[in-house]
Structures are given as structure tokens and as C-alpha cells.
N, C-alpha and C positions, 0 to 999 in steps of 0.2 A: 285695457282688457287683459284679462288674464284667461289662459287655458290650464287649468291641476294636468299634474301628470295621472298616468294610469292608475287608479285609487281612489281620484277622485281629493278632493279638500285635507282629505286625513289625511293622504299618502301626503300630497304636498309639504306639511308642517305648517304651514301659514292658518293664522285664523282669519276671520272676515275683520276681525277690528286691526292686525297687521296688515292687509291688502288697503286697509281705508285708510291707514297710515303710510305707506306707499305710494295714495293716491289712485289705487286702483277702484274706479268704481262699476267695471260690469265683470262678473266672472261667469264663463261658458263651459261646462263639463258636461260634454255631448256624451260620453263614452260609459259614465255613472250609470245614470238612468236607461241607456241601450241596453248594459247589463242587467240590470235589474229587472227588464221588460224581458230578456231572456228567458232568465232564472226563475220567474214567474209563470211564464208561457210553459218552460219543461217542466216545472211542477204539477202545473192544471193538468196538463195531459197524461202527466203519469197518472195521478190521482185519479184520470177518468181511466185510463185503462184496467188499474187495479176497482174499480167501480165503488170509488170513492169522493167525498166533496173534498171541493177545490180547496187546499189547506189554506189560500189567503183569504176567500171570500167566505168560504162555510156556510153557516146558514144564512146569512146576511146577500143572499141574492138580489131582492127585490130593493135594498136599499141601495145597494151598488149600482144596480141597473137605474135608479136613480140619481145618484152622483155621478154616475157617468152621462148623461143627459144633461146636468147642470152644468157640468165643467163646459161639452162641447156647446151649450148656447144651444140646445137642440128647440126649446119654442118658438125662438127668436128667430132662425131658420126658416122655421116651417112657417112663422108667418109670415116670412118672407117672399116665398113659396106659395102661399093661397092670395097675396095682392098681386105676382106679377107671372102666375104661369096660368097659360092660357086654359079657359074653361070648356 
């Protein structure tokens, strides 16, 4: 297992076909995507205070709201949900 330093894969130097030469085969950069979901967050809300669309999603709401449903498994939940929660 490998952890990149702060940066992420870039900062590292290493590419994934040097880590698979290495012998490394799971790499974990928790700290990337925390960012990213930051940076996105303070975006959206700035965007709504100046009362504007969300510069990543734009007008693309309904589809997002859709891939967002897909990714979490949200049918497969819910029918999860309507077999074993009491009526």
C-alpha cells in the first residue's frame, strides 16, 4: 500500500505503472479528494450567495441528481427497505 504525499499522485512523481513495478498494488490518497470536496463545497456556496449556478454542476442538475443516486445504490436500498421495514 502506498499513501502519495500532500498533492496527491502528481506531487509524488511516481506513475501507477512505477508503483506496479514496485510491486505496489493499492494506492490510498484520502487527502486528494477531501480537497476537492472542499473546494467544490466553497464554490457552490459562493455561487449561491452571489445568486448564481453552481459552477460544477450548472445546468446539468437533474442529471447529477441522477448520478448521484446511481453511484450511492440508492434503488437497491430502497428495495431493501420496502422487503424488510415493517408496514
Amino acid at each position: 500500500m502506498y499513501m502519495p504525499p500532500a498533492g496527491g499522485m502528481v506531487a509524488s512523481g511516481l506513475t501507477l505503472a512505477d508503483m506496479d513495478g514496485l510491486g505496489i498494488r493499492l494506492v490510498v490518497d484520502a487527502q486528494t479528494p477531501m480537497l476537492a470536496l472542499h473546494r467544490a463545497l466553497r464554490d457552490s456556496y459562493a455561487a449561491i450567495l452571489k445568486g448564481e449556478a453552481d459552477p460544477l454542476v450548472g445546468a446539468s442538475i437533474l442529471a447529477e441528481d441522477k448520478a448521484l443516486k446511481a453511484s450511492a445504490g440508492l434503488e437497491t436500498l430502497l428495495e431493501v427497505e420496502r422487503r424488510t421495514v415493517e408496514k
